[in-house]
C-alpha positions as CSV (number, residue, x, y, z in Angstrom):
1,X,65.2,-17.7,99.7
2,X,66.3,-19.7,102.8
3,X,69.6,-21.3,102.6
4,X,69.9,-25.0,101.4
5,X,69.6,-27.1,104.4
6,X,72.3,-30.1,104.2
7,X,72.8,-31.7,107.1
8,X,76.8,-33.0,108.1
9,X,75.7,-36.4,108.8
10,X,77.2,-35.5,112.6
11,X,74.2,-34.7,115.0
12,X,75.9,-32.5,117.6
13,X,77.7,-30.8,114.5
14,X,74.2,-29.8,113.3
15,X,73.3,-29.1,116.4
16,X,75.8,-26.2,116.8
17,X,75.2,-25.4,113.2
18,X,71.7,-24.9,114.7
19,X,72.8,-22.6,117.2
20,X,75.0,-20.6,114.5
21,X,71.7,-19.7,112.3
22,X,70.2,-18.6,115.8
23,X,72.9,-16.4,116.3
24,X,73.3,-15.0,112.8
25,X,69.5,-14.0,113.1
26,X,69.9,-12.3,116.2
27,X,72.8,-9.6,114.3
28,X,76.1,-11.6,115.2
29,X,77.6,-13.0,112.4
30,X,81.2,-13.7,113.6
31,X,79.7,-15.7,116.8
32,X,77.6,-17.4,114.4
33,X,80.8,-17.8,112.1
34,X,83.0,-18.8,115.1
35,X,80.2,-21.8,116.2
36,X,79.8,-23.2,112.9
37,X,83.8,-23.3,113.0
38,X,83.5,-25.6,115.7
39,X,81.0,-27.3,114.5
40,X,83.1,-28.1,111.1
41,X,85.7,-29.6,113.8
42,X,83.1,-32.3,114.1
43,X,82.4,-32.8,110.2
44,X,85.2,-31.2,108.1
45,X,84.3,-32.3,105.2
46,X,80.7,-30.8,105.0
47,X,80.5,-29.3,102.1
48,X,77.5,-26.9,102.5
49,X,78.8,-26.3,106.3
50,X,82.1,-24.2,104.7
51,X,79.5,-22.7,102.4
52,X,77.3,-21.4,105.3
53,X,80.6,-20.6,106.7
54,X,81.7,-18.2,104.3
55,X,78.3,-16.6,104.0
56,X,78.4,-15.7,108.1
57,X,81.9,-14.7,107.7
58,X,80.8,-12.5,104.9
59,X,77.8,-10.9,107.0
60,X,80.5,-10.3,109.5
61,X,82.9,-8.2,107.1
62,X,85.9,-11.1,107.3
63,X,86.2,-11.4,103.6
64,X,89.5,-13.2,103.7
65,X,88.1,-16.1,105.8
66,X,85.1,-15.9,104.0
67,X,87.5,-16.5,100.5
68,X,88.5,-19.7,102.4
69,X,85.5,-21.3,103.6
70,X,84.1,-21.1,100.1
71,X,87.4,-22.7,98.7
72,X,87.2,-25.5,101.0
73,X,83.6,-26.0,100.1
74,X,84.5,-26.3,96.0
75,X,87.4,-28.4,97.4
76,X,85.1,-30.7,98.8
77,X,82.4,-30.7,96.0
78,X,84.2,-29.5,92.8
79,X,81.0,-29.6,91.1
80,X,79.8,-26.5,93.0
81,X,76.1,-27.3,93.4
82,X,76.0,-24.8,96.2
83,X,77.6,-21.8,94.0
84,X,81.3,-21.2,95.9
85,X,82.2,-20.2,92.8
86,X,80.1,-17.3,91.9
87,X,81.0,-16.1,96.0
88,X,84.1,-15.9,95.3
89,X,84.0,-14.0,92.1
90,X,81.5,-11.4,93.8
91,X,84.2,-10.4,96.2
92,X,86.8,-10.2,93.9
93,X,88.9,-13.9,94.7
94,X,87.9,-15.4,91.5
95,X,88.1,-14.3,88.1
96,X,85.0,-13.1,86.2
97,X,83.5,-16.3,84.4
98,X,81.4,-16.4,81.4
99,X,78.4,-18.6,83.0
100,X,77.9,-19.8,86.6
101,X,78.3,-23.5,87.5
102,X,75.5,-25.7,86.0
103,X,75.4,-28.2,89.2
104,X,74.6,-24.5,90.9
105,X,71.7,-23.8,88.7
106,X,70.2,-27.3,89.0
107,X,70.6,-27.2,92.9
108,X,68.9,-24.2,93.1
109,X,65.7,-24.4,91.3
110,X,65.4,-28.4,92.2
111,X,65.4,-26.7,96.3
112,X,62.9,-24.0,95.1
113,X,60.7,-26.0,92.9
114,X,57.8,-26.4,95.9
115,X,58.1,-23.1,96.8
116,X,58.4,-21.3,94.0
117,X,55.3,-19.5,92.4
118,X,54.2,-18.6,95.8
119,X,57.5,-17.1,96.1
120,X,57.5,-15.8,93.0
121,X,54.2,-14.7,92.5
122,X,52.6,-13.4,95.9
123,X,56.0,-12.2,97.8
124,X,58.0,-11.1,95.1
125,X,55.0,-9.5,92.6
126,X,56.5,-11.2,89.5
127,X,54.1,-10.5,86.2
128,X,57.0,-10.9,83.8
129,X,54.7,-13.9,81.7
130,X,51.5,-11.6,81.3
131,X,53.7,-8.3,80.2
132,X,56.2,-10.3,77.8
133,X,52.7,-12.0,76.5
134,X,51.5,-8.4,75.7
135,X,54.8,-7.9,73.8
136,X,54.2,-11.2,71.8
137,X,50.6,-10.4,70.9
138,X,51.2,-7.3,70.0
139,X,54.1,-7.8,67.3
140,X,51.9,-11.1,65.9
141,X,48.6,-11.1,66.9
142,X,47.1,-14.7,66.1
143,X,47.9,-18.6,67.0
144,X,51.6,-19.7,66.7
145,X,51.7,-23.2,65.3
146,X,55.0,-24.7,67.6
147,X,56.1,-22.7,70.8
148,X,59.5,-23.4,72.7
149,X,59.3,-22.2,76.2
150,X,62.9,-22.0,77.4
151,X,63.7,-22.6,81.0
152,X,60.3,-23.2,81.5
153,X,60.4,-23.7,85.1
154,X,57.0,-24.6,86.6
155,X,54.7,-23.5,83.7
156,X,54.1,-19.8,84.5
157,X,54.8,-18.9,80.8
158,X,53.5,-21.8,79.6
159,X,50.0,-21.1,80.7
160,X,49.9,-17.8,79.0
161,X,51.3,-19.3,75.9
162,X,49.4,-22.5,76.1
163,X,45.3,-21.2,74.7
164,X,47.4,-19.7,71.7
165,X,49.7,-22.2,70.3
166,X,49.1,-25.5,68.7
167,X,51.7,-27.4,69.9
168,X,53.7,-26.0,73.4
169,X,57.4,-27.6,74.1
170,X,59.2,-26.4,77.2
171,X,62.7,-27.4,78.8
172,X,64.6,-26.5,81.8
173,X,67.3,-28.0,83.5
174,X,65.6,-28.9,87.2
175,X,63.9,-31.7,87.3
176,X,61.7,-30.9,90.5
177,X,60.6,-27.8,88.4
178,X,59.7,-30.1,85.1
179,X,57.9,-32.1,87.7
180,X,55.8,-28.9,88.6
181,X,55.4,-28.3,85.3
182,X,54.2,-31.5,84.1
183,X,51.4,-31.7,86.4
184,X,49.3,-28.5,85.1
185,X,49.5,-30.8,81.7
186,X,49.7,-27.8,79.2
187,X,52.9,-29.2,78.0
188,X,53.3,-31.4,74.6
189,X,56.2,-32.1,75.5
190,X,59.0,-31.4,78.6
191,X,62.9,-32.1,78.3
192,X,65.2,-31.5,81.0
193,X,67.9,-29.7,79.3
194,X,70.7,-27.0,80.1
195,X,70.7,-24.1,78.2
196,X,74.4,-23.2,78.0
197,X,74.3,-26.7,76.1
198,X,71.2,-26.4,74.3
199,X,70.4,-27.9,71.1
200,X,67.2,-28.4,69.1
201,X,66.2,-30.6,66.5
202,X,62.9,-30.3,66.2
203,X,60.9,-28.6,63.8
204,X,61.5,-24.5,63.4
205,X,59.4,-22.7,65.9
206,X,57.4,-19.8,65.5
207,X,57.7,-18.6,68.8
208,X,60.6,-19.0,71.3
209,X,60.3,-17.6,74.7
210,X,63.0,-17.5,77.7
211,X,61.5,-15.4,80.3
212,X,63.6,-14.9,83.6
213,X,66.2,-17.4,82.4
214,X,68.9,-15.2,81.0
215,X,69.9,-14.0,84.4
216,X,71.2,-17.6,85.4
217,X,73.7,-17.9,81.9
218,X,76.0,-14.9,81.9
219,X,77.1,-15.0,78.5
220,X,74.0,-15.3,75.5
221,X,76.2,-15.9,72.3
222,X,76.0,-19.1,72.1
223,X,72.2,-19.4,73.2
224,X,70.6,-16.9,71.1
225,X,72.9,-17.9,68.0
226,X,70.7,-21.9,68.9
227,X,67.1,-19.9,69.2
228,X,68.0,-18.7,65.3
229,X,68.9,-21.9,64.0
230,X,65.4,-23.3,65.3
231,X,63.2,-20.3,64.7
232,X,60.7,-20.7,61.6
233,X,61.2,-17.3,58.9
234,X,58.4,-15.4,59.8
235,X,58.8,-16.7,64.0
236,X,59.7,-14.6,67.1
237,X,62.1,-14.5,70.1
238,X,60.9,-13.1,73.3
239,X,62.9,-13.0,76.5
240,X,63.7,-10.9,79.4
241,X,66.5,-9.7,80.6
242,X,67.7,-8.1,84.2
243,X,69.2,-4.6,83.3
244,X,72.8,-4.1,83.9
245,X,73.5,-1.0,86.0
246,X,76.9,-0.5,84.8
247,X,78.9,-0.5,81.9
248,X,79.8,-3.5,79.8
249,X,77.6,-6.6,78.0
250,X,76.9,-8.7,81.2
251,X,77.6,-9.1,85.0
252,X,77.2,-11.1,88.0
253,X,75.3,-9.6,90.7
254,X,75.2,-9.9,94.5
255,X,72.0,-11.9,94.0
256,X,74.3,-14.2,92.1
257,X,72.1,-13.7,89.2
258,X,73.3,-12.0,85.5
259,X,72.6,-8.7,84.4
260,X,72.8,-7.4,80.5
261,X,73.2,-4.7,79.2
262,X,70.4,-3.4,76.2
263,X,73.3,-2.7,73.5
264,X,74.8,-6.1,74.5
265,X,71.1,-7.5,73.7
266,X,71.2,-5.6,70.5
267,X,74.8,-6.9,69.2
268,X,73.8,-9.9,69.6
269,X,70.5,-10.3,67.8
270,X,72.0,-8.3,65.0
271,X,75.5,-10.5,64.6
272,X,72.3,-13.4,64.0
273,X,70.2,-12.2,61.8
274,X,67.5,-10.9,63.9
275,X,65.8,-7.5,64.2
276,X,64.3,-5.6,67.6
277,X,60.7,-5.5,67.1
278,X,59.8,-4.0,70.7
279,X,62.0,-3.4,73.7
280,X,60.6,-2.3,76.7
281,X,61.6,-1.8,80.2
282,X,59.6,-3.3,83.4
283,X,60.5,-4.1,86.7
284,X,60.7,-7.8,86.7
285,X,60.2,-8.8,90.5
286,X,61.1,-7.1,94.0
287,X,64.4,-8.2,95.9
288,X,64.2,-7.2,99.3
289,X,61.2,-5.1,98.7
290,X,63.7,-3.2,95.8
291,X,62.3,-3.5,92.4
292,X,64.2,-5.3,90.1
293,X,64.3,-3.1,86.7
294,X,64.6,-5.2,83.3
295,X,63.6,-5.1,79.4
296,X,61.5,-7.7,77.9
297,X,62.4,-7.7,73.9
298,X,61.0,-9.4,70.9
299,X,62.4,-10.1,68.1
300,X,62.0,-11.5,64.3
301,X,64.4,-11.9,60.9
302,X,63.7,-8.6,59.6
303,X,62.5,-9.2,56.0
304,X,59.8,-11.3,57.8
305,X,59.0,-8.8,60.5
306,X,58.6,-5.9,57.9
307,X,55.3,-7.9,56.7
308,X,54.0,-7.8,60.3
309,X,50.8,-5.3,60.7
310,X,50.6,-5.2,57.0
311,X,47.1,-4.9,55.2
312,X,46.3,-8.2,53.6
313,X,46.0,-8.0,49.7
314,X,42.8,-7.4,48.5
């Protein structure tokens, strides 16, 4: 994904900035870093200019200057709609945190939104909705009567779920991707909503689905103990998860996105009440032409999912 183009309000500062991106394509990251320096002399208060900063200085191995472009940039935006933050975790200048910054999350899919299934889709072979689908069929075969479709992005789940539900709610917290959303009309209803927040007072679901959302919340207490306050007895839970390649429950990758780890998954399902009715492993998308490994689980209350694939009474 390109980076997030934010001009300094200064035109011969984006000018230079300009220049910078030339030269960081062409393999020289600390020319690149040392143009967009002077450009900053022009505009030192742009924001996403000590972002892009810190990324060149990165690419260039000057991790200590990088550490300070990207504390100027939160400085200057404390909100961290750019993700400074997360940076500065991944190279060991910030302490681990739970969940990146919400204005980062936002930011990032409202940029993507126009881009994003044929991103998605076509470049990066993403068929996560039609093999978490599968898993759903397979441990209820049938219509669900009320659907939540969790960071539901443009609608890609949506559409698989939509000829199989009665009534199809989705949420997400970017409002250019709701926007998406809203024009294939296959939603009931849309609600612009952030997860690490979430709250539902609806009726119980019978199915609740977060596909490729996990990996932008870091830690799932607190979301998966919501999806079993709102999921109907006999309803199920299916989501997606990135796999974490080392040991512990969850962590931050370079691709600033959250890997988990299956026993983490597990834990938590169990400390709420719900059983593992399928777990299987995928490869999610392609990074960089490198696939992307994950498991896409469902899962039910278990006295509930021990009726599941019985004979009906004669």
């Amino acid at each position: 994904m390109k980076p997030l183009q934010a001009p300094s309000g200064d035109l011969n500062a984006d000018r230079r900035a300009d220049f910078a991106e030339m030269l960081l394509v062409s393999g020289e990251p600390a020319q690149a870093a040392e143009l967009l320096l002077g450009a900053l002399e022009l505009a030192p208060r742009w924001a996403a200019g000590w972002f892009r900063l810190g990324e060149m200085q990165e690419a260039a191995g000057l991790l200590d200057q990088a550490a300070q472009a990207w504390a100027m940039a939160l400085k200057l935006e404390p909100a961290d709609r750019l993700g400074a933050t997360l940076k500065l975790q991944l190279i060991g200048k910030a302490p681990a945190a739970a969940a990146p910054p919400s204005a980062f999350v936002e930011t990032l899919f409202d940029h993507y939104a126009d881009s994003f299934e044929d991103s998605l889709v076509r470049k990066l072979g993403y068929g996560l909705p039609d093999f978490l689908w599968r898993a759903i069929s397979k441990a209820r075969p049938g219509r669900f009567r009320l659907a939540l479709d969790l960071g539901c992005g443009t609608g890609l789940m949506g559409e698989r779920l939509r000829p199989f539900v009665d009534r199809l709610e989705g949420c997400d917290i970017s409002a250019g991707m709701l926007g998406k959303a809203k024009a294939k009309g296959i939603y009931d209803r849309l609600t612009k909503a952030d997860l690490q927040h979430f709250s539902y007072t609806g009726d119980r679901a019978d199915l609740v689905v977060a596909a490729d959302v996990f990996i932008y919340l870091g830690a799932l207490d607190r979301i998966v103990g919501a999806v079993a306050g709102m999921l109907a007895e006999d309803g199920l839970f299916a989501f997606s998860l990135e796999t974490l390649a080392d040991d512990g429950d969850f962590a931050l990758s370079p691709s600033r996105r959250y890997g988990h780890s299956e026993g983490y998954a597990r834990r938590l399902l169990a400390a709420n009440g719900l059983a593992v009715l399928s777990l299987e492993s995928m490869i999610v998308r392609h990074d960089r032409r490198d696939p992307v490994e994950g498991l896409a689980i469902v899962a039910g209350f278990p006295a509930a999912s021990a009726e599941v694939g019985k004979p009906a009474p004669v």
